[in-house]
C-alpha positions, -999 to 999 in steps of 0.1 A, spaced: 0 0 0 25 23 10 49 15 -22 17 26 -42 9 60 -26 50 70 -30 46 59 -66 17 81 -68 32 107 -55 60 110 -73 45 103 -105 21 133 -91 49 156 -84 63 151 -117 31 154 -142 21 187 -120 59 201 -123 57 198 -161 25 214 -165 40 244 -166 64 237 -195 37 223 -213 17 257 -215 52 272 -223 52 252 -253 19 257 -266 16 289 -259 44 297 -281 35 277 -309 10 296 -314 20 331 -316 1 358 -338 -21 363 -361 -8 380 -397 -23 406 -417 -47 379 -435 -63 364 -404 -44 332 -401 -25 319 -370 10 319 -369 34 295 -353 70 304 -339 80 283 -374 62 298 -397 51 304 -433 58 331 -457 36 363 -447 36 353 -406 67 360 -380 89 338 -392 108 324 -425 100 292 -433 79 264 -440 75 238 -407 46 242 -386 17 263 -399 -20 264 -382 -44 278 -410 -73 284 -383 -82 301 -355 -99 267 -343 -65 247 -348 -52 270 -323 -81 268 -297 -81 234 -298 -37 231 -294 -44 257 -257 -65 227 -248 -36 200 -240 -22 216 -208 -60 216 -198 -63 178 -210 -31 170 -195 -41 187 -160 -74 167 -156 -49 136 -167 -26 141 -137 -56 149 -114 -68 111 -127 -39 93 -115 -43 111 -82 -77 98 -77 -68 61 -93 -39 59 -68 -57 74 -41 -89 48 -47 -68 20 -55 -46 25 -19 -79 31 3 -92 -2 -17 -63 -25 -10 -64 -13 30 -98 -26 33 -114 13 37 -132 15 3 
């Protein structure tokens, strides 16, 4: 029981800690809009902040839907918390 509440929380620890660089990351590949209405990336297309032709998001709704990881990946790490938690209390007999 106790082996699975310190792997818990580590694995906790760890998810929450990069949560932060996560945002970082999507938040800067999508930047700015350019003059036609099109969302830029920090590797960009002719016309947008960059030179270039990598990573390109054509639509506002590509780049709504990218600011939804860190989201996706907080409600993730708050899954494992309540699995580990649940699965600890069930194994000592509480649950």
């Amino acid at each position: 029981m106790i082996a699975n509440l310190i792997g818990g929380f580590v694995s906790i620890i760890v998810g929450t800690s990069l949560i932060g660089p996560v945002a970082n990351q999507i938040t800067g590949s999508t930047l700015t809009a350019n003059a036609s209405g099109a969302t830029c990336t920090a590797i960009t297309q002719g016309g947008c902040s960059g030179a270039g032709n990598a990573l390109y998001i054509a639509s506002s709704w590509g780049a709504s839907v990218l600011n939804l990881v860190p989201g996706f990946f907080s409600l993730g790490i708050l899954g494992i918390g309540i699995a580990v938690t649940y699965t600890s209390l069930r194994q000592a007999g509480i649950v």
